[in-house]
Structure formats: C-alpha cells, structure tokens
C-alpha positions as MATLAB code, in Angstrom:
seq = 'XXXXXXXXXXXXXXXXXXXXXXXXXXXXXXXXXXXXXXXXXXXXXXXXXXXXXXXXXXXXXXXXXXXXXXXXXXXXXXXXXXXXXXXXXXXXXXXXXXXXXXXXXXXXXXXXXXXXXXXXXXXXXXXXXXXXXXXXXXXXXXXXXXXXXXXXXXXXXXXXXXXXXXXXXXXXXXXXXXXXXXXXXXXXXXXXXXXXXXXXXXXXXXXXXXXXXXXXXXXXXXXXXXXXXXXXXXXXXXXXXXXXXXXXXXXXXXXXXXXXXXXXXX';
ca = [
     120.637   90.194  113.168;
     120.578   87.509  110.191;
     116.737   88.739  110.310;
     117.477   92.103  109.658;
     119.949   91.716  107.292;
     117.306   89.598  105.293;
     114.897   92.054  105.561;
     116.989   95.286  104.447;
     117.545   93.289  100.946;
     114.176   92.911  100.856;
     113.172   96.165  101.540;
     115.588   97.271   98.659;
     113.868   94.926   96.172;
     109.838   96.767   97.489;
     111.528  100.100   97.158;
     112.759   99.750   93.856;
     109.180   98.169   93.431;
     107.648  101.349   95.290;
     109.881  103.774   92.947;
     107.649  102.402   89.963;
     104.492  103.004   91.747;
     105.201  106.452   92.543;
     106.452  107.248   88.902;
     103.461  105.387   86.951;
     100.315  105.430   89.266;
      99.443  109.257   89.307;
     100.000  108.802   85.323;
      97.611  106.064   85.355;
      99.841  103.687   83.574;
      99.817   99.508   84.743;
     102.612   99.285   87.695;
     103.534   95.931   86.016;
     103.867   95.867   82.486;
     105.624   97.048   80.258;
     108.642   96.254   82.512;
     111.296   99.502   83.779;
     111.859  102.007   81.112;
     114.265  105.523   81.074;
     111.072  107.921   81.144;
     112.939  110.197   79.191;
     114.258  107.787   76.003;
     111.274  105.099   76.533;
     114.581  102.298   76.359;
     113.538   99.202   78.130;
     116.139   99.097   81.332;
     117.721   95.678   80.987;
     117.795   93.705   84.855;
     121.724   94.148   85.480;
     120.932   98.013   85.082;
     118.371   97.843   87.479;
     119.829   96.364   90.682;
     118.279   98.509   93.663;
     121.426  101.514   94.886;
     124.650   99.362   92.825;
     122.809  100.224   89.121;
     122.218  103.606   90.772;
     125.894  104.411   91.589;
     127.520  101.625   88.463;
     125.608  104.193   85.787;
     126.594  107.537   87.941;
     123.146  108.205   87.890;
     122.192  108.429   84.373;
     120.404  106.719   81.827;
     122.964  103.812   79.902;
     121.503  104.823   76.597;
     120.405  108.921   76.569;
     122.915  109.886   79.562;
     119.193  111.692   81.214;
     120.280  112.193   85.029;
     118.531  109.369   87.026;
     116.133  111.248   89.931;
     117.718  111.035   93.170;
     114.423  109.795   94.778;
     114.666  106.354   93.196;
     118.346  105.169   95.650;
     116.516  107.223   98.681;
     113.392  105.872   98.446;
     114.972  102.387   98.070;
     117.279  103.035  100.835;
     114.502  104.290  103.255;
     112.230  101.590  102.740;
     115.128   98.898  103.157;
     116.465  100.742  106.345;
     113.023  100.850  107.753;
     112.536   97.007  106.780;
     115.767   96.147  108.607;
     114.760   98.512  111.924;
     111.492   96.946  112.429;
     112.814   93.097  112.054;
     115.672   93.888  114.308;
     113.708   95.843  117.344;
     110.516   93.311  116.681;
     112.422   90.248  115.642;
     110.480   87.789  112.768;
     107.162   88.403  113.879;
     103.730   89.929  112.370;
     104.439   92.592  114.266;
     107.323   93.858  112.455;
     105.433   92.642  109.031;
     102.732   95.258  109.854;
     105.450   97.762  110.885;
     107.784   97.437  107.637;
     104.237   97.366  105.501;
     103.048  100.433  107.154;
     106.384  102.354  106.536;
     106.682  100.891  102.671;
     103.057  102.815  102.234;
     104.301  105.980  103.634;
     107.911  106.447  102.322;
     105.322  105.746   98.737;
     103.234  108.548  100.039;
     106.110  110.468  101.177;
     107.725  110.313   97.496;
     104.146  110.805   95.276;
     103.306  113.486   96.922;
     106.483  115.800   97.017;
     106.776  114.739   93.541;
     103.299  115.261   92.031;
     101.372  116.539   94.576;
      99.124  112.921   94.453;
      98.699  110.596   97.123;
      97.185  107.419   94.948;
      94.104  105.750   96.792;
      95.684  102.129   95.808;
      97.921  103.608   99.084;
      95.752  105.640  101.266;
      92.837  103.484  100.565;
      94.693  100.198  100.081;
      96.622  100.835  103.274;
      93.574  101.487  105.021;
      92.394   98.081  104.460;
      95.782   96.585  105.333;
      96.179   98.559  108.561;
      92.454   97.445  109.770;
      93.067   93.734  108.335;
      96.286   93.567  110.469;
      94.507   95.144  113.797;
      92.932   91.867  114.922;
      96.282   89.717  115.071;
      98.676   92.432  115.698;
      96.320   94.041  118.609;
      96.321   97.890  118.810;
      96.615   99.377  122.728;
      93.031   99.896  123.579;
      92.392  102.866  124.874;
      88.892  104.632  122.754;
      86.948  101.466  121.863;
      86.430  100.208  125.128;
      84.549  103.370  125.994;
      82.164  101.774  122.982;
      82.107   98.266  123.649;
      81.802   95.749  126.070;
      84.918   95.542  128.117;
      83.989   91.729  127.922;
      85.026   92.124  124.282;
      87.561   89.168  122.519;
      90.522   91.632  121.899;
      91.243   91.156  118.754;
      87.408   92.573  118.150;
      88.473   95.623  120.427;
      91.645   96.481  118.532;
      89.584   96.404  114.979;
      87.566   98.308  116.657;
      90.367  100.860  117.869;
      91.695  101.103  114.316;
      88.396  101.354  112.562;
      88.066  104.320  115.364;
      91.289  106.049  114.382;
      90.781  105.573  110.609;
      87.234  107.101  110.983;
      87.626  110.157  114.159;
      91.222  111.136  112.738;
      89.988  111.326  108.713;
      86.984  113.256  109.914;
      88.910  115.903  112.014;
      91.091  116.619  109.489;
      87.864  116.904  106.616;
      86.152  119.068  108.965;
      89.597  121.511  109.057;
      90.222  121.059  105.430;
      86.097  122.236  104.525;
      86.341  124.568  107.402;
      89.130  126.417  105.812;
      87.650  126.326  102.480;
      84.403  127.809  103.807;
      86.214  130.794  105.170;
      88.750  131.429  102.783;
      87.372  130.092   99.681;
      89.772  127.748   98.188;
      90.452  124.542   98.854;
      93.163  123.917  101.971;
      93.254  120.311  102.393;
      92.798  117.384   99.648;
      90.873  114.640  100.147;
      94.114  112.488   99.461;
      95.057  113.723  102.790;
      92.021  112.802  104.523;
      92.063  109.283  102.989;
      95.266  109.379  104.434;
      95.360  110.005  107.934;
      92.394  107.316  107.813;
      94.900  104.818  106.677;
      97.417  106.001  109.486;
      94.809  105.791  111.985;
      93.781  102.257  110.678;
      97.483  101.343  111.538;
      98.125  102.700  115.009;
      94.941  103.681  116.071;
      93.505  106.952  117.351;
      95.620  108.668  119.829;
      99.080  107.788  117.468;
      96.986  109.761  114.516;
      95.754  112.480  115.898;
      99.277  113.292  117.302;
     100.981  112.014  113.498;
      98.187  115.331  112.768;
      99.697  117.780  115.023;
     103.083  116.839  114.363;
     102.700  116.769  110.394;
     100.856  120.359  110.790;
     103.789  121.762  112.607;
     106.351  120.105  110.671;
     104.687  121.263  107.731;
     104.574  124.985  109.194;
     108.133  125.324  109.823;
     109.831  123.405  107.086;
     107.133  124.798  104.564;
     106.776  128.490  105.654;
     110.971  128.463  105.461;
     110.713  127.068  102.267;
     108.224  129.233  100.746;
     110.211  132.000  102.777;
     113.755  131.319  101.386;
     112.206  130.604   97.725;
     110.134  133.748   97.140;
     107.198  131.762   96.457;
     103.789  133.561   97.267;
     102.242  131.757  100.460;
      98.631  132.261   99.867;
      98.874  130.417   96.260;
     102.122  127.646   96.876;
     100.703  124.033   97.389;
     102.591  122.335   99.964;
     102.779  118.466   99.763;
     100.935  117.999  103.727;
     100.900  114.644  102.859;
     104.714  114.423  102.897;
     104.884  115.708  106.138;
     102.340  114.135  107.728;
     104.302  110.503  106.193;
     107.730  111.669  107.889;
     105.567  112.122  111.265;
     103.847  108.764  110.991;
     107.491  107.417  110.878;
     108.234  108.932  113.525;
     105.835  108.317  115.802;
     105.230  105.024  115.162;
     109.217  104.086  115.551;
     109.352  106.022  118.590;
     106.256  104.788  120.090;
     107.613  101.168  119.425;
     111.110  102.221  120.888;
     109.259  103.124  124.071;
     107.229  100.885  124.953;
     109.787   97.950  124.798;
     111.943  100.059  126.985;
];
C-alpha cells in the first residue's frame, strides 16, 4: 500500500494544480503565472498557505488577508483527485495501467468542477484528454470488441486497441452531436454544447466504445433525476435552466470505469 499512499499525496499536489485550472482557464488567464492569488483581494497566497486540505482547514476556509470564504470545491476537488490517485495504484498496483486510470479521473473531476461552476468544459481537457486517452490505447490495450469488425483480426493489438479508442472517441461524440442538433432542430434552441460532444470523445478515447456509450446513458439519467429534482425543489423554470451535462456525464465516467476495473479483476 506504500504505492498508494504515494500516490494519494500526489494526487493532492494535481488537484490543488487542477483547482487553478478550473478557476483561470474559462477566464482565459495563463494556468502558471502569476503564481496562487485570493480572487477576491488579488494578494499573492504565500506556499505555507497553500498546502493542499491542511491550508484549507489551518485558515478555516478564508482568505489570511480579506477573511473572503475560500470555495469549498478547492479541498473536494483536491480530495477526489487524491482518493482516486490512491484507488487506482492500489487495485492496479505501479503500473501504466493505473497511470492512465488516475490521468483519466484527474481530467474528469477538472471537468466535473468547470462545468458545475461555469458551465465550460475547456478543450485543453476534452480535447487534450482526447489525445492522452488515444496516446495511452496502444500500451495500455483497450478490450477489443468494435474494431475487429474493421480490421484484420491478424492485427498487432496495440494497432486494434487505437483503433477501439479512436472508434469510441469518434461513434460516441457523433451520437451525442446528432441528439444535441436533433434537439435543436425541433425545439429551436440549443440542447447540447459542443463541450459535451468533445467530451464524450475524450471518454471514449479512454475506455473505448461500449464503456462510452453506457458513461452516455448513465450521465443522461443521472442528469434527469438529480437535475429535474433540482430544478423541481429550486423553482427554476425547466425549459430555460442550463444544467451542467457535462458534470454528470464526469461522475458516470468514474463510475463506470472504477467499476468496470473492479470487475474484471474479480
């Protein structure tokens, strides 16, 4: 477990990283200079005041110099990406495997957190991550299941899992497009983002086809319940609320890439 311990301190250190990302990328500001700042007094934070959770809880969750209450997304998000760091090095042990795992969840819990927030899902992630997930398909082979239908069964794997994940990235995207400009045909406003599109292509480019179309489904029916109740218990007007999809579809991507790891090493 010395691995996983190692890898939940990292995870702390890319969450607090992640935390800047998702404040300064859908303001279009440089992720790494000037260094961390109190967004609401513009003080430089100095390093013992930024310590990932212990700064957090030390300063009661405000600002040293204005006293402005520090979000509570900055310890979750650094929590969750640390906790899913430390999950995917113990079940996977040290391996690339586990590497592409904790990567893949460090993108989404970003995703997660930018788009609740602002309503943005930055392409440096969807995009980004779309190029990571098909760069890590060759060594970290997907379970081919679509590609072979395509190509030669005589195939070198590692060509057959790019190809799975290229597959995914590509099929899943363009299902959900075809919804989103479906929707918008018939009702006459826009339904689905292209953020979300770009999106799904980078969870399919991760764990291929089958594991995005059903991260689709359940993101659409998380999305239903937990949205509809919100909008529901809120007041807010259904036909005109924006609900952050791309939240939901993150939390299933979690969820069914943890559980599909879970059971197939059962």
């Amino acid at each position: 477990m010395i691995e996983a311990g190692i890898a939940f301190l990292f995870g702390l250190l890319i969450g607090s990283f992640l935390n800047v990302c998702v404040y300064r990328m859908p303001r279009d500001l440089s992720v790494v200079r000037p260094r961390s700042f109190c967004p609401n007094c513009e003080k430089m934070i100095a390093w013992y005041d930024n310590i990932p959770l212990l700064s957090y809880a030390l300063l009661g969750a405000r600002c040293r110099y204005c006293r402005a209450r520090i979000p509570l997304r900055y310890p979750l998000v650094e929590l969750a990406t640390a906790a899913a760091f430390a999950l995917w090095f113990a079940v996977l042990g040290p391996t690339l495997a586990a590497a592409k795992y904790a990567v893949f969840s460090a993108i989404l819990i970003a995703l997660i957190a930018s788009d609740f927030e602002e309503r943005i899902l930055p392409d440096e992630f969807t995009i980004g991550g779309t190029v990571i997930g098909l760069a890590f398909a060759p060594f970290v082979p997907l379970q081919i299941r679509w590609a072979i239908l395509l190509l030669p069964a005589s195939l070198n794997v590692r060509w057959l899992s790019l190809a799975e994940a290229a597959l995914g990235a590509g099929f899943a995207s363009g299902i959900i497009w075809f919804v989103g400009w479906l929707y918008e045909k018939v009702r006459h406003r826009e339904g689905l983002g292209l953020g979300d599109v770009k999106m799904i292509a980078m969870i399919g480019a991760f764990l291929g086809l089958e594991p995005a179309l059903l991260t689709l489904i359940a993101g659409s029916l998380l999305g239903s319940v937990v949205g509809l109740g919100y909008i529901l218990v809120k007041g807010k007007d259904a036909s005109t609320y924006e609900l952050p999809f791309g939240s939901f579809l993150g939390f299933a991507a979690l969820a069914v890439a943890i559980f599909g790891n879970i059971v197939k090493l059962a």
